[in-house]
C-alpha positions as CSV (number, residue, x, y, z in Angstrom):
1,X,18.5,-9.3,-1.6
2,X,18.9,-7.5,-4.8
3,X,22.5,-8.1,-6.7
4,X,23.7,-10.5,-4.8
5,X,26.5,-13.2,-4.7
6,X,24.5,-16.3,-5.9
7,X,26.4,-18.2,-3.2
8,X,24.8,-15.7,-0.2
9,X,21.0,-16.3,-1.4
10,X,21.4,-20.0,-1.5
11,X,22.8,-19.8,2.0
12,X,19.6,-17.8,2.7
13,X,17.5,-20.3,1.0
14,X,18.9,-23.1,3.0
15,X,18.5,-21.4,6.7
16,X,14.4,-20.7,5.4
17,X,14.5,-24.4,4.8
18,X,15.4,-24.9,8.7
19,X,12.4,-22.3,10.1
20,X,9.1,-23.2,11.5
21,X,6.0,-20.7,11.4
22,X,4.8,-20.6,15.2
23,X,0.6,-20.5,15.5
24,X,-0.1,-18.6,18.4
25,X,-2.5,-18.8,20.8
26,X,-4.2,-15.3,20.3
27,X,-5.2,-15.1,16.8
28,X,-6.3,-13.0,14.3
29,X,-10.2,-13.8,15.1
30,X,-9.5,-13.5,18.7
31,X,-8.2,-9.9,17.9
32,X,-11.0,-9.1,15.7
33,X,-13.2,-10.3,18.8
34,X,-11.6,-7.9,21.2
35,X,-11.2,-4.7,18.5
36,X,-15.2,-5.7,17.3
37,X,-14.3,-4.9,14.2
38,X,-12.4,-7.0,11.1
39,X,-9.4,-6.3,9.8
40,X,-8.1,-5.7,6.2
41,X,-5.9,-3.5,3.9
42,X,-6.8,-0.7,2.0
43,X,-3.9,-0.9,-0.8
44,X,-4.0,2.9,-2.5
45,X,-2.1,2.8,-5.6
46,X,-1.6,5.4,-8.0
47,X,1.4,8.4,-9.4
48,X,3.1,10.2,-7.4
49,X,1.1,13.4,-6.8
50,X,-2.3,12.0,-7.4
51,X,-3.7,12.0,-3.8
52,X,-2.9,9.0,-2.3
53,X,-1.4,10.3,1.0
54,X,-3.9,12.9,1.8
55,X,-6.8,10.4,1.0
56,X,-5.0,7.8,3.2
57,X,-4.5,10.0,6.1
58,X,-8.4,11.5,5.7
59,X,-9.6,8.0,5.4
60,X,-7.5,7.0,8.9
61,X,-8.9,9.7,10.3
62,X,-12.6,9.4,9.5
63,X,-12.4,5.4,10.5
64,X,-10.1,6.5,14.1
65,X,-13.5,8.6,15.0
66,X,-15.7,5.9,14.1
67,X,-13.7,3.8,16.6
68,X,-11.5,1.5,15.0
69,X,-8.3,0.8,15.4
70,X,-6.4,1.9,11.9
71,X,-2.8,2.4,11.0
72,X,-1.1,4.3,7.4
73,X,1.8,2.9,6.1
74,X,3.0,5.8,3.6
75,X,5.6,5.1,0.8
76,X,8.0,7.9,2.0
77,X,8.1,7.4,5.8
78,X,8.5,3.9,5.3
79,X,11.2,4.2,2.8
80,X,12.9,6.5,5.8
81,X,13.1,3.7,8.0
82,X,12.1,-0.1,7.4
83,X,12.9,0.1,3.4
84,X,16.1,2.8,3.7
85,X,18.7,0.6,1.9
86,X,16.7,0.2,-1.2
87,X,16.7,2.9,-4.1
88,X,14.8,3.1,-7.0
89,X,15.9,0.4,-9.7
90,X,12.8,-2.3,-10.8
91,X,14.4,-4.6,-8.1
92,X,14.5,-2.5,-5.3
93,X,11.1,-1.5,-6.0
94,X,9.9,-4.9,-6.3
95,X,11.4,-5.6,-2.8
96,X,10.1,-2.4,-1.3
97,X,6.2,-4.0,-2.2
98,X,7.2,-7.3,-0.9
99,X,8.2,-5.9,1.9
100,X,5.3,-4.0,3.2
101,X,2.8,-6.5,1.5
102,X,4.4,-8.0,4.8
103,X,4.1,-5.7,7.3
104,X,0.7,-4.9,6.0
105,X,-0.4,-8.6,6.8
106,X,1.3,-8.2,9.8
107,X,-1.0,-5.5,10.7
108,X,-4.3,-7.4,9.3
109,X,-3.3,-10.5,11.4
110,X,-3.2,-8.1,14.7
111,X,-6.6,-7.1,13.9
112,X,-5.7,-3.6,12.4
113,X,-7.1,-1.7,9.2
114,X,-4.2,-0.6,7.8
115,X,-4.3,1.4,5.2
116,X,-1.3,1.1,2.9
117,X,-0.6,4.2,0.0
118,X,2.7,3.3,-2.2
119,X,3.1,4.1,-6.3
120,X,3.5,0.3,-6.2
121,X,4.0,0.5,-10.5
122,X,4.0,-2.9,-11.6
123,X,0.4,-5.2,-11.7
124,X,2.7,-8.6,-11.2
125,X,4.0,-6.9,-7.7
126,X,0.1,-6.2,-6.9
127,X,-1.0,-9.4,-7.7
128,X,1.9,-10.8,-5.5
129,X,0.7,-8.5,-2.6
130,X,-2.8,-9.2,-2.8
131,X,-2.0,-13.1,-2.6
132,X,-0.5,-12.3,1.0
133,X,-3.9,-11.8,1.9
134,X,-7.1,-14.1,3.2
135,X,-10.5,-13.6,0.9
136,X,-11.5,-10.0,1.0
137,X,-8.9,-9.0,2.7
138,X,-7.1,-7.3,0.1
139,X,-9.0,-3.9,-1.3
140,X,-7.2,-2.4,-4.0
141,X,-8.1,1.5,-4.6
142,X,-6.2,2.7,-7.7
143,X,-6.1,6.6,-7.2
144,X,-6.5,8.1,-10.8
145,X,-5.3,11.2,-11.5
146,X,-4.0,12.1,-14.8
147,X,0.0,12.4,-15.0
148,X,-0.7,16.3,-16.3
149,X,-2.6,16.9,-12.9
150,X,-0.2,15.2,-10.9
151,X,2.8,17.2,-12.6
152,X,0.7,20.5,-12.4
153,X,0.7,19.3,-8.2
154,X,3.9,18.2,-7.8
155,X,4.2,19.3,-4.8
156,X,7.6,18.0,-3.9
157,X,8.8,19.3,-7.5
158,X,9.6,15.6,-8.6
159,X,8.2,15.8,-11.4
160,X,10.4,18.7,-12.9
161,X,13.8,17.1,-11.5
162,X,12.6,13.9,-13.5
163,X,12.1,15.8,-16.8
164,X,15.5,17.5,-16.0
165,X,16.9,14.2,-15.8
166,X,18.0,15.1,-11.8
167,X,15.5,11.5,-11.2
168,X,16.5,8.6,-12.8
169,X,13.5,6.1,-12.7
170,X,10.5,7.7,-12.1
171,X,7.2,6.9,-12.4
172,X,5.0,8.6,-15.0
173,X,8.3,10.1,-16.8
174,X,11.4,8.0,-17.3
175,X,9.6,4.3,-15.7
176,X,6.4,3.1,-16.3
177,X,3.0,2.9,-14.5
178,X,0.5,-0.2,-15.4
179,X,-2.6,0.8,-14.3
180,X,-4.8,-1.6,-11.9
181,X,-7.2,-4.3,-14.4
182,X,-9.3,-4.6,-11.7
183,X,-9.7,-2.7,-8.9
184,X,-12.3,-3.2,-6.0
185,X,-12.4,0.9,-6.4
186,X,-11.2,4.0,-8.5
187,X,-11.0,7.7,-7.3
188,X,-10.5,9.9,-9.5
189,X,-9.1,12.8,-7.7
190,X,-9.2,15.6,-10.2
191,X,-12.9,15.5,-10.4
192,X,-13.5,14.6,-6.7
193,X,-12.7,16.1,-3.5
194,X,-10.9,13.9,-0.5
195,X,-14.5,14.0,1.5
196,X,-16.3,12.8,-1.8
197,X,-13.2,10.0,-1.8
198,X,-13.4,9.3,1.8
199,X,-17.1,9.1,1.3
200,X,-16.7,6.4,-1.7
201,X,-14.5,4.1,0.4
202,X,-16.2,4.1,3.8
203,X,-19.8,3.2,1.9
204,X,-17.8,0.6,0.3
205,X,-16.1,-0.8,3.3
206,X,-20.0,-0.8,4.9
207,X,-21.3,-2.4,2.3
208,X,-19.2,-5.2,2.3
209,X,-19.8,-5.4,6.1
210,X,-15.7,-4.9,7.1
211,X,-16.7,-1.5,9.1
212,X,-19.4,-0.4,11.2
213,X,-20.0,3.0,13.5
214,X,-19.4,2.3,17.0
């Protein structure tokens, strides 16, 4: 955990040493089997007020009435529960991407597309997520929306508390944002609407063969 008594992470290190991953007899393709459909992430990254919540909730939506079994993890509502002792400093953020990089492939290995829609700033804590992940089933979506839309949005008036110095690390004023190298796709969401998006990512996800109409 973040500032911690060196002394209490080697402790930590030393009781990982004693633990034993347990292969289970249902697995992942078994689940894909039953769900008849495979399983993946769609990681949206992107600032704060550029569309990643609305995009992943119609995208949920559209792939629920095509049949499939889906499930959003949003950046606030986990933060309200799973990720509630950790603010806003580089560490804590770091930890809040490790941590649903693992409940994401949690979600994968139970045969779930899960759609996952956090800032996530930093490319090093992207790279680390995406290595969580079997071949292909990582799908990066870097929602791009310039930081004068996004503060034109600002629907939860971040962005002015930020400038007023109310914030104290945000992205896109006072911390930084490195966009994605490399996405599998970009949106750009002040030239597009969420059906054009929605549209983009589900002729992707047929393309590559992950989805199919039921």
């Amino acid at each position: 955990m973040i500032n911690e008594h060196p002394g209490l992470e080697r402790a930590r290190e030393e009781e990982a040493s004693n633990l034993t991953w347990h292969d289970m007899r249902v697995t992942k393709e078994l689940r894909r089997n039953r769900n008849g459909h495979s399983s993946f992430v769609v990681w949206l990254t992107g600032l704060s007020g550029a569309g990643k919540s609305t995009i992943a909730s119609a995208l949920e939506t559209r792939l629920f009435d095509m049949g499939l079994m889906t499930y959003v993890l949003d950046g606030d509502n986990v933060r309200m529960g799973l990720n509630a002792n950790l603010g806003f400093s580089e560490e804590d953020r770091q930890e809040n991407i490790r941590r649903v990089a693992e409940v994401s492939r949690l979600f994968v290995d139970a045969g779930i597309v899960t759609i996952s829609s956090f800032i996530s700033p930093l490319d090093a804590d992207r790279v680390k997520a995406r290595e969580r992940f079997g071949e292909g089933e990582f799908i990066e979506v870097f929602i791009d929306c310039p930081v004068e839309e996004c503060m034109k949005r600002d629907p939860k008036g971040l962005y002015q508390k930020a400038i007023a110095g109310e914030i104290k690390n945000f992205t896109g004023i006072n911390a930084p944002y490195e966009r994605p190298q490399d996405p599998e796709i970009t949106l750009r969401t002040d030239q597009y609407t969420v059906d054009e998006c929605v549209d983009t990512l589900v002729a992707y996800l047929k393309d590559r063969g992950l989805i199919f109409a039921r």
